[in-house]
N, C-alpha and C positions, 0 to 999 in steps of 0.2 A: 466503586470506580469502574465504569465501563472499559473493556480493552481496545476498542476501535472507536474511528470518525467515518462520519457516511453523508454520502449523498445522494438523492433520486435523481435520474435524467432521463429524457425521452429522447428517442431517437434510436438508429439501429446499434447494433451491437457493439461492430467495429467501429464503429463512429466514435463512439464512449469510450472503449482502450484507444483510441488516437487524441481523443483531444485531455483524457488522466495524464499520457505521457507527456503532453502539452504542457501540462499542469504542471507534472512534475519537473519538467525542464525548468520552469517558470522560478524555482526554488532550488536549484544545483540539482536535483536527482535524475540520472541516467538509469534504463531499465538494463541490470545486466545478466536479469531469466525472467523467463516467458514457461508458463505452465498453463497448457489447455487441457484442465481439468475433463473437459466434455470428452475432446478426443481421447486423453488416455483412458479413463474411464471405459470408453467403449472398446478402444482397443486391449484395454487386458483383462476384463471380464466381461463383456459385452452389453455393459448398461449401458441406457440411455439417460443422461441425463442434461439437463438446460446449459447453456450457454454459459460457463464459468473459468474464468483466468486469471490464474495469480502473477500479478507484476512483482519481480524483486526490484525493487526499490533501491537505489542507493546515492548518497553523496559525499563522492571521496574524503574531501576534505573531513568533512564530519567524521565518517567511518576511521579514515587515520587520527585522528583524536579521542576516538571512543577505544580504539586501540591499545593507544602508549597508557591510556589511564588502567584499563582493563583488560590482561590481553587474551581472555579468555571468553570476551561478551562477541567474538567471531560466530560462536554458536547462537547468537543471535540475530545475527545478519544475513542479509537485509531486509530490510524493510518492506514485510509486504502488503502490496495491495492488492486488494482483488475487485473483478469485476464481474458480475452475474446481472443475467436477465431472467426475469420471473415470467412467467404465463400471459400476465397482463401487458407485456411488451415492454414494462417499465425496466428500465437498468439502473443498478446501485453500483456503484463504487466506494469501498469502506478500506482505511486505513488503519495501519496498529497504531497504538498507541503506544508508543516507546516508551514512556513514561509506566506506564502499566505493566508492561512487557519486560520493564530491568528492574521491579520492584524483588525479585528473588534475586537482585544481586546488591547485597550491603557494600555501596563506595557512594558517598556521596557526591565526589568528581563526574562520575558517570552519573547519574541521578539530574545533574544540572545539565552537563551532554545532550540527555535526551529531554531537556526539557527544550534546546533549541530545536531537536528534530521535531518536538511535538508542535514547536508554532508553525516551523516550514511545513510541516503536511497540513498542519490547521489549514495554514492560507491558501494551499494545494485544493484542500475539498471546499473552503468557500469557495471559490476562483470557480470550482464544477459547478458550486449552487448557483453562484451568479447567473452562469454562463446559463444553466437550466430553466432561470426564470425569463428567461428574453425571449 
């Protein structure tokens, strides 16, 4: 079982975290951290590296249900995505798979939880493929 969904897209950088957020809107999830890998990266050891941003993902409702069932799967939240651009100008946006991601937690309650998180990001990164193919 892979642990993420992905998508390729063209276009500039930001362009692709504005319209994942899109995405994610699209499906309840609000971005509530922003991690620009690049920048820290260079700011605390001074590498350089490409264009990479992890969205925390999250949708409340969902998140307070996965809660009362488990109240310890916090350590697992939220939901992230990220976004990297490669050399070839090409940008991915790839999602966890929640599903994959609470398999080291035995509740089958939660297990079915994240199997609704896994269709809303499903339909999140189609929604990117789509949008990719036009």
């Amino acid at each position: 079982m892979t642990y993420y969904m992905a998508a390729k897209l063209q276009g500039p950088f930001d362009d692709a975290i504005a319209r994942t957020e899109a995405a994610l809107k699209t499906e309840g999830f609000g971005v509530i951290s922003r991690i620009d890998i690049q920048q820290t990266l260079k700011s605390k050891i001074d590498v350089d590296f490409r264009p990479y941003t992890i969205l925390g993902a999250c949708n409340p409702g969902l998140a307070h249900e996965a809660l009362q069932v488990e109240d310890k799967v916090g350590l697992m939240l939220p939901c992230n995505v990220i976004v990297q651009q490669y050399g070839s100008g090409e940008v991915e946006v790839a999602a966890i798979d929640p599903v994959a991601s609470m398999q080291a937690i035995d509740n089958p309650e939660l297990t079915k939880a994240a199997q609704v998180v896994r269709d809303k990001l499903s339909r999140v990164i189609e929604l990117l493929r789509q949008g990719a193919s036009e």
